[in-house]
N, C-alpha and C positions, 0 to 999 in steps of 0.2 A: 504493500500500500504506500510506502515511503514516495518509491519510483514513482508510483502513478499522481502522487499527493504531487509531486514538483512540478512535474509536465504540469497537471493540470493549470497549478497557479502560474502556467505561464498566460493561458488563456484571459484574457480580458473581459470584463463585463461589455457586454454585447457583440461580441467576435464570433461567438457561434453563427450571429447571419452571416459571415462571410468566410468562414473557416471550417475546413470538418472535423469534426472530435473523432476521437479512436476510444473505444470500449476500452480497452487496457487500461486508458486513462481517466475514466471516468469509475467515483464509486458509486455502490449502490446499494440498497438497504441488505442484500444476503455478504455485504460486506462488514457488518459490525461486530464489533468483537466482543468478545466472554462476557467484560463489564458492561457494554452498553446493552447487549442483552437482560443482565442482570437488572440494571436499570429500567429498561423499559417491562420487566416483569415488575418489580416493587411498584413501579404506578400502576401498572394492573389492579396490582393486588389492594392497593391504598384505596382506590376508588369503588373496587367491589366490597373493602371490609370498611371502611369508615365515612365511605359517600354518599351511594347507591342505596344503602338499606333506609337511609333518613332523607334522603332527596325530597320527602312531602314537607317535613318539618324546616327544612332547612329554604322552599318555596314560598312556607309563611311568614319566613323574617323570625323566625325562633328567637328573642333576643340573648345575643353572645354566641350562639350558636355557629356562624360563619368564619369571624376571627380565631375561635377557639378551634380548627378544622386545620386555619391558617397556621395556628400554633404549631398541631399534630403534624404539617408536611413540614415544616422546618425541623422537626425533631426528628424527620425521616431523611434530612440533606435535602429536600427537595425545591427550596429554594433560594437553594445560595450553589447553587450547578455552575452558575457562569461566575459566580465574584470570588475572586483569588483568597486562597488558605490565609492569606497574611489580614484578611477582614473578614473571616468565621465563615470562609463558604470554601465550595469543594476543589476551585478553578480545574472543574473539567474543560473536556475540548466544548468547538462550537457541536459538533454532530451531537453530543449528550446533550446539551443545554437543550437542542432541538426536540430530540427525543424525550426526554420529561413533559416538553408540549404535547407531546402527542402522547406520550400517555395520558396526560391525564385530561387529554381531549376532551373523553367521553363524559364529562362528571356534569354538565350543566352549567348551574350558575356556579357551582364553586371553578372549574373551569374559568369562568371570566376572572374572578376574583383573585384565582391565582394569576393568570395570564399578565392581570393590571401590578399585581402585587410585585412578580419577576420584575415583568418589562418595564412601563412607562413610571412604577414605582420607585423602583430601584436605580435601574441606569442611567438616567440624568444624573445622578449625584455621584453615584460609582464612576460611569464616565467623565464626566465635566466638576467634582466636585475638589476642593482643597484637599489635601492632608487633614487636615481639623477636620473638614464637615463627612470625608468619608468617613475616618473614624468613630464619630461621634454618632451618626447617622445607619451610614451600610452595616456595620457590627450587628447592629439590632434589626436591622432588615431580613437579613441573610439567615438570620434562628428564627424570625417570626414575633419575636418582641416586640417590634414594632411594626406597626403593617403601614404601604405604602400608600401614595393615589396622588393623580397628577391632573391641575385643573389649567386647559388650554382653552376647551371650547365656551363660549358665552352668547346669549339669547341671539344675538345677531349674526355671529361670525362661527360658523363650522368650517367650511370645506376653507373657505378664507380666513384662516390663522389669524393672517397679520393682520386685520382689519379690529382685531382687538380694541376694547374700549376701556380695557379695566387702568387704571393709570395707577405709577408710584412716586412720589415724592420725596424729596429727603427733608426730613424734620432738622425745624433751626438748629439744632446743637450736635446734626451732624453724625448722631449713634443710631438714627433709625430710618429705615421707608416705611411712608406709610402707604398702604394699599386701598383703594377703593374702588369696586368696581363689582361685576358678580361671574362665577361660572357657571357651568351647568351641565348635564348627563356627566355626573364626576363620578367615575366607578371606583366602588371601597369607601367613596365619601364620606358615609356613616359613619364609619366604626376605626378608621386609621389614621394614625399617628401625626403623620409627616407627607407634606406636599407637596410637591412641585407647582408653583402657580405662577404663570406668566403674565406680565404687564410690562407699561410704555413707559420708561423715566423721561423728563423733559417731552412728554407728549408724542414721541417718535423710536424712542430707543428701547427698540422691545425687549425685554429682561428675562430673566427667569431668576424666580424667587426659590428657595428654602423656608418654606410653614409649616408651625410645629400647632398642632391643634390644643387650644388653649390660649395661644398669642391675644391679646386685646387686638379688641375690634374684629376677630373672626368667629364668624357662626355660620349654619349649614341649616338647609330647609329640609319641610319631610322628606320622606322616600316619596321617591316616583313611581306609579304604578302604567307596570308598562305591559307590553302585548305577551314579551319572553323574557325569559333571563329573571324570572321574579326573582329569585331568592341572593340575586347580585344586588346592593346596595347602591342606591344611584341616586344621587342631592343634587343640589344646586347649591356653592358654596359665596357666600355674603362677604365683603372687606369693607367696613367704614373707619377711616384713617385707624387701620388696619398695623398693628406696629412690628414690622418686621428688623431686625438688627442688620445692619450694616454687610457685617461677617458673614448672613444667609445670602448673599447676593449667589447666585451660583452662576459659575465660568463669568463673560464680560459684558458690563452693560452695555447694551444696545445689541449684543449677540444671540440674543434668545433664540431666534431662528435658527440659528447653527445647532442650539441640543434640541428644540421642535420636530427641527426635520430628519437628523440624522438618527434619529430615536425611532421615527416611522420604519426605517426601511430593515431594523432587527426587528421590529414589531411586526410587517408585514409576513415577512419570513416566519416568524414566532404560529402569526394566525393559521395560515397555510396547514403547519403541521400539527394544529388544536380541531382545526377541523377536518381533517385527516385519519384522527384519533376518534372523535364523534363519528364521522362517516365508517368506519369499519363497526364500531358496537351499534350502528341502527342496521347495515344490513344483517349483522350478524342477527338480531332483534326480527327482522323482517322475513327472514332464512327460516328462522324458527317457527314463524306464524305459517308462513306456507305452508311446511312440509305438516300439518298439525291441524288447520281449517280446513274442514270440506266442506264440498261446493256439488252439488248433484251428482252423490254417492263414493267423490274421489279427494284428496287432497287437492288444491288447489296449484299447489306445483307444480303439477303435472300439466299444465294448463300453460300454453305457449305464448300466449301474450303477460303469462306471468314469468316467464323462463326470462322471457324478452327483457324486460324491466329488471330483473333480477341481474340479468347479466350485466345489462349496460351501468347500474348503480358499481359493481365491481370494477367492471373497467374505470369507469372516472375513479375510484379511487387509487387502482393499480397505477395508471399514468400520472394522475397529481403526483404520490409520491416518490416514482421515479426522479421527476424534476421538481421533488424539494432536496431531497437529498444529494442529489445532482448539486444544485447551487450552495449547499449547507458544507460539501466540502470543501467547493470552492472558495467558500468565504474564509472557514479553517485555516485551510492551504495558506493564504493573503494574509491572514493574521499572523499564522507562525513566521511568515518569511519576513514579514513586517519587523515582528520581536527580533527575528536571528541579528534582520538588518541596523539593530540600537534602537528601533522606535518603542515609545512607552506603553504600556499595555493599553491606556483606553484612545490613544492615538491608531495603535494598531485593528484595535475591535471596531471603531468607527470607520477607520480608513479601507479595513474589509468588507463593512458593509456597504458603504456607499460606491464602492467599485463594482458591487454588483447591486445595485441600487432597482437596474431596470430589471433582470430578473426576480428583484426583491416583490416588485411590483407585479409584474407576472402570477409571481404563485402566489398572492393577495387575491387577486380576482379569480382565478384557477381554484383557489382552494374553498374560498367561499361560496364558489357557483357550486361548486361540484357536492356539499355537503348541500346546499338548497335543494339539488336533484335529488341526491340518496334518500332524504326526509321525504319530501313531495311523492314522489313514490312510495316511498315506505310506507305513508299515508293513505296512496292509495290501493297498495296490495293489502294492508289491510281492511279496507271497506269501513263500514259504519265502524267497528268499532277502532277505528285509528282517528278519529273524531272525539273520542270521548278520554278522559283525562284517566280514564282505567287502565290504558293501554300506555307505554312510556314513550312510544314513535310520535304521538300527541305533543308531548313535552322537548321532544328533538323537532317536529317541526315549527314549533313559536319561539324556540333559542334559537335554531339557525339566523334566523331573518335579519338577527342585526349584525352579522359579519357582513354582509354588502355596505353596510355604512359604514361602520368603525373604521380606524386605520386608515381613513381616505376611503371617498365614497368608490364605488369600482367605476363609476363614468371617471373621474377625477384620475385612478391608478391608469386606465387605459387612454387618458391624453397624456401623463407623464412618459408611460413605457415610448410613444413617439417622439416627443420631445426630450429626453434625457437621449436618446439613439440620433439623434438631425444635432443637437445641441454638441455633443461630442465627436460628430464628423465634421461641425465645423471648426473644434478646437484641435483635429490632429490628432483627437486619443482613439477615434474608431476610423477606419478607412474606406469609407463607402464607395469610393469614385471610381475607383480602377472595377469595381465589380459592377457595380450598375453600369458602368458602360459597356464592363462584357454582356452582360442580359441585352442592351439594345441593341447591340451589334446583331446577338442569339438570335432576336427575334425577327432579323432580316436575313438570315437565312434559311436554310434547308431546315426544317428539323429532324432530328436523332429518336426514330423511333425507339432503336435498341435497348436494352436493357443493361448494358454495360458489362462485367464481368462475369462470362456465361459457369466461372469455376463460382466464383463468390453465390453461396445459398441467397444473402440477402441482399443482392446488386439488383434489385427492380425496387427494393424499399427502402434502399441507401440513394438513388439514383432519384426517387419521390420525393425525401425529404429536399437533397439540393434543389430540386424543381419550386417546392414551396418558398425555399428562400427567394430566389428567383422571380417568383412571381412578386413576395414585399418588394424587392428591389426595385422593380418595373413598375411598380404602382406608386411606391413611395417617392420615388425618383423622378418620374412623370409629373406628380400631383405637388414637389419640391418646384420645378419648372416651371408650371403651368400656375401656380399659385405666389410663390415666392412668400411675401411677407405676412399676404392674407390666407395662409393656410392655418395659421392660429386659429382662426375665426370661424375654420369650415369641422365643426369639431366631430361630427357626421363620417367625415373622411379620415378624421385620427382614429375613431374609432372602429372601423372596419379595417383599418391597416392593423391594428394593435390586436384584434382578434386574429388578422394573419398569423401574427408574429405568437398569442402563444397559444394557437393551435401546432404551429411550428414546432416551437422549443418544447413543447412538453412530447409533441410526437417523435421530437429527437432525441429524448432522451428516455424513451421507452424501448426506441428502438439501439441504443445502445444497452439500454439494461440486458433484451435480451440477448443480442451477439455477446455480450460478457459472461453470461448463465449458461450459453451453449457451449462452452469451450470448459466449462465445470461440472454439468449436468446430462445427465445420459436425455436423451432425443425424446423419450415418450415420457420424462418429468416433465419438460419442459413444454410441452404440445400446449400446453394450460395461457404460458406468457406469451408463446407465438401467438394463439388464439386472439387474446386481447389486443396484443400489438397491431395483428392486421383488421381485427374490425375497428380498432380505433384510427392507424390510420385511412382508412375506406370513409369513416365517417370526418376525417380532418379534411382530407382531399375536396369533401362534398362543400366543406363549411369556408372553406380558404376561398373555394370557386365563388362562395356567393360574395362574401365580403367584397373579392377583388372587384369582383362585376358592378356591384352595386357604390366601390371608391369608385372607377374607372367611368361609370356611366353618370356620376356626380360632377366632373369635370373637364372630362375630353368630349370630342363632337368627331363627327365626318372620318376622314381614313383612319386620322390618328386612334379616332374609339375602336374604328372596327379593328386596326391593326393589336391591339392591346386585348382587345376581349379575345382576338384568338390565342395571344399570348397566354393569356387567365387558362384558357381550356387546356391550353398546352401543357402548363406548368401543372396543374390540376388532374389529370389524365390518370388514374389508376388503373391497375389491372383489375379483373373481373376478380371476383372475391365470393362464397358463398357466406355469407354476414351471420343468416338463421341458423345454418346448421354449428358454426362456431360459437353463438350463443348459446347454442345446446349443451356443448361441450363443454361452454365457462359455465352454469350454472350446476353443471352434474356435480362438478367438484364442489361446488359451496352446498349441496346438498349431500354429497356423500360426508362432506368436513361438518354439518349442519352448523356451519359458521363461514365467514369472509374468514378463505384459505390458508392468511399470509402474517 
C-alpha cells in the first residue's frame, strides 16, 4: 500500500479528467487493514448496543440523554480518531477518521450529533486554534467532556456565509468582543459546551469567534421541531453585546472565511461516508422485509420489480463508496507527504483537503443523493407499513432529507465542482487545454469504433470511461467559448456539466475497484462487483448523454449543435449490456447474505 499510497498522491485534485488512474494505485475499501476493520466493527457494535435499542427515547429529547451517549463514544476513542495523542485523541490516519463516519452512519440523530460534534465542532479550533485554546479546548472535546457546535448560519444568510449580519466589536478597554447578532439551525446547540461563532469586526472582517456557553450576553432558543433528525438538538443561538475575551479570537480577524470554508470540504467528505453507513443498515432493513412479507401466496422478493429496486439501492451504495474511499486516500496520501515535507499538522490536514476540495464536493452530493434513493425505496418496498413510525425505514427516510442541505446545498456543491475545475485551469494547477483541444480535433475526424485492447478483459469499459471524460471536455470547453464571463450566470449549464463529471469519477473509480479485486479474487467471487460495475456504468453512459444534450442544446445552435450532439452520442455509446438479468444476480446475493453483502 506504501507504493500505491505515493503514486497516488502524485495525482492532483481534478486530474483524473485528464489522466488515467491505474488500479495498483488506487485503494479500496477490501484494502483496510486489521485495525481499521476493528474499528469499523466497535461502531457497529456501539450503535447496535447503546443507540438503536433507545432510538425512540433519544427522538423525544430525553433530557441528558444525547450528550451522555456523546460521553459513552469518547470513552470508546470514538471521537478524538483524527486529533493527535498529544490532545487526548487517537491521531489515526484520515481513512479511520473516515470510517468511524461510516460506522456510525447508521445511528440517526445521534449520527448528526456526533458528525457536528467530530467535525464542525472540533476542527476549527484543532485546526486554526493557538496553543492555549487547543489545549484548553480540544483536550475536552476529544473525551467528550465537553461537547462541541458551530454557529455560521443566520435567518438571512445560509448558502451565502459571508453575507452574515451578526457583528463584533471591541469593548473600550480593549479585553473583550462583544457579539450581537443571532444564528440558527445550530446543531448540538442545546446541550454543548463551546462554539465556534462567526461575525464581522469593523462591519467587514469576518471572524471566527471561541464561545464558551455561559459567556454574558449568550442565550439559545427552544429546540426546533423539525421534519427529521428529531432527536439532534437544533436552537437558534442569541449574542447581545455578547462578551467574548480577546484570547477567543480564533486564527485572524477578518479570516473567518478561510476556517468556514476549509472546514466544509472535510465535512463534505465526512457526510459522504455517514450516509454510506445509513444507506447499507436500511437496505440491509429493507432485505429483510422482502424476503419475510408476502404478497399473493409468495414473499415479495421474489417479485422482479422488487429485485429491481433492491438491486439498484446496492449499486448506488457499492459505487459511492468506491469513490469515497478513493478520494479519503488520497487526501491521507497529501497529508502525510505534507508532514514528511516540514509542514505542521493542521497546515497539512487542511492543505489535503482543499487539494481535493472538488472531489470533496463530488461525494457531498453522490453521497446524499444516493442515501435519498436507498430510503425512498426502502419506503416503498415496504408498502403501507414503511409509512408508519412502526417500521424504522420511516425514520431513515425523514433523517435523510437534510443531507441535501447541510454542508452546502447540492445545487451550491455542483456549481462549485465546475468552478473550482475552470478556476484552477486558469491558474496553471489543472491542465485542461492540450486535452480539450484533443476532443475537438477527435470530433473532426473519423471515429474509432474499436474497443481498444482486444487482450485487456476491461478495454471496452476502460475505453467508456475516457469517452465520458471527453464528452465534459467538449461540453465544458464549448460552453467556456461560447459563454466566456457569462457562464457564471447560466447555472442550468454548470449543473448538467457537474452531473457529467460525477457520474464520471464515481464510474471510474468503481471501475478500478474492480480491475484491482480481479487480480486478488478468483473470477466467480467477483461476478457480484463486475455485475454492479456494468449496470452502473450502462446507467452512467444513459445519464452523461442526457446532461451533455441538454448543456449542448442550452447554448450552441446550427452545425456547431449538431456537430456536438453527435459528439455526446459518440462519447456516450455503450455496449449492449443485459441490465435485468445482472440485477438478478446483484440481488440473489443480498438475499442469500439477507443483508447489503459488503
Amino acid at each position: 500500500m506504501d507504493t500505491a499510497t505515493q503514486t497516488a498522491a502524485s495525482l492532483k485534485g481534478g486530474e483524473w479528467l485528464i489522466k488515467e488512474s491505474q488500479p495498483e494505485e488506487t485503494f479500496i475499501p477490501e484494502d483496510f487493514n486489521e485495525e481499521q476493520h476493528m474499528v469499523k466493527d466497535m461502531c457497529a457494535s456501539f450503535l447496535d448496543t447503546e443507540v438503536l435499542p433507545i432510538i425512540q427515547r433519544i427522538d423525544s429529547m430525553e433530557p441528558g440523554l444525547m450528550p451522555s451517549l456523546v460521553v459513552k463514544a469518547g470513552e470508546q476513542g470514538l471521537l478524538g480518531t483524527a486529533v493527535p495523542e498529544s490532545l487526548g485523541g487517537l491521531g489515526k490516519d484520515f481513512i479511520t477518521s473516515t470510517l468511524v463516519n461510516e460506522g456510525l452512519g447508521g445511528g440517526f440523530s445521534f449520527s448528526v450529533a456526533i458528525a457536528a460534534h467530530t467535525g464542525i465542532g472540533t476542527l476549527p479550533i484543532l485546526y486554526f486554534g493557538t496553543d492555549a485554546q487547543k489545549e484548553k479546548y480540544v483536550t475536552k472535546l476529544a473525551t467528550g467532556e465537553w461537547k462541541g457546535s458551530y454557529g455560521l448560519t443566520e435567518p438571512g444568510s445560509g448558502s451565502d456565509a459571508l453575507g452574515a449580519k451578526t457583528t463584533a466589536t471591541l469593548s473600550s478597554d480593549g479585553k473583550f468582543y462583544l457579539l450581537n447578532g443571532q444564528k440558527c439551525w445550530i446543531t448540538n446547540g442545546g446541550f454543548a459546551d463551546v462554539y465556534t461563532v462567526f461575525a464581522k469586526v469593523d462591519g467587514d472582517k469576518f471572524t471566527a469567534f471561541i464561545v464558551e456557553r455561559g459567556f454574558e450576553g449568550f442565550t439559545q432558543g427552544p429546540e426546533e421541531h423539525k421534519m427529521g433528525i428529531k432527536g439532534s438538538s437544533t436552537v437558534q443561538l442569541y449574542f447581545q453585546d455578547c462578551k467574548v475575551p480577546v484570547e477567543n479570537v480564533l486564527g485572524e480577524i477578518g479570516r473567518g472565511h478561510i476556517i468556514a470554508f476549509n472546514i466544509l470540504n472535510v465535512g463534505r467528505l465526512k457526510l459522504c461516508a455517514a450516509t454510506l453507513g445509513g444507506a447499507k443498515r436500511a437496505i440491509t432493513t429493507t432485505v429483510e422485509y422482502a424476503l419475510t412479507r408476502e404478497q399473493f401466496k409468495e414473499p415479495i422478493a421474489h417479485f422482479g420489480a422488487i429485485q429491481h429496486k433492491l438491486a439498484e439501492m446496492a449499486i448506488k451504495a457499492w459505487v459511492s463508496e468506491s469513490a469515497l474511499y478513493r478520494t479519503a486516500e488520497w487526501i491521507d496520501a497529501k497529508e502525510r507527504s505534507m508532514i514528511e515535507a516540514g509542514k505542521p499538522f493542521n497546515e497539512s490536514t487542511l492543505g489535503a483537503a482543499e487539494e481535493y476540495a472538488i472531489e470533496c464536493a463530488i461525494l457531498k452530493v453522490l453521497g446524499s443523493e444516493m442515501l435519498d434513493y436507498v430510503v425512498d425505496e426502502g419506503v416503498q418496498i415496504h408498502g403501507g407499513n414503511g409509512y408508519s413510525d412502526e417500521y424504522i425505514i420511516s425514520k431513515a427516510y425523514r433523517d435523510s432529507r437534510i443531507n441535501r442541505i447541510y454542508e452546502g446545498t447540492n445545487e451550491i456543491n455542483r456549481l462549485l465542482i465546475v468552478d473550482m475545475v475552470l478556476k484552477r485551469a486558469m491558474k496553471g494547477r489543472l491542465d485542461l487545454m492540450g486535452p480539450a483541444m484533443g476532443v475537438q480535433k477527435e470530433l473532426m475526424s473519423i471515429p474509432d469504433f474499436g474497443s481498444g485492447d482486444d487482450s485487456d478483459p476491461f478495454a471496452s469499459e476502460k475505453k467508456l470511461i475516457a469517452n465520458f471524460k471527453k464528452a465534459i471536455l467538449m461540453t465544458a470547453g464549448a460552453a467556456v467559448q461560447k459563454l466566456m464571463m457569462k457562464l457564471d450566470k447560466e447555472q442550468e449549464i454548470l449543473m448538467n456539466i457537474a452531473d457529467m463529471a460525477i457520474h464520471t469519477f464515481t464510474a471510474e473509480s468503481a471501475l478500478l475497484r474492480v480491475i484491482k479485486l480481479e487480480s486478488s479474487k478468483a473470477d466467480a467471487a467477483n461476478q457480484w462487483e463486475k455485475d454492479v460495475l456494468k449496470v452502473y456504468l450502462s446507467e452512467a453512459a444513459d445519464q452523461i448523454f442526457i446532461a451533455g444534450k441538454e448543456a449542448i442544446n442550452s447554448f450552441a445552435e446550427g452545425d456547431e449543435q449538431r456537430m456536438m450532439q453527435l459528439g455526446i452520442k459518440r462519447f456516450t455509446k455503450a455496449d449492449p449490456f443485459n441490465t435485468k438479468d445482472a440485477r438478478r444476480r446483484i440481488v440473489s446475493r443480498l438475499y442469500e447474505d439477507k443483508k447489503y453483502p459488503l
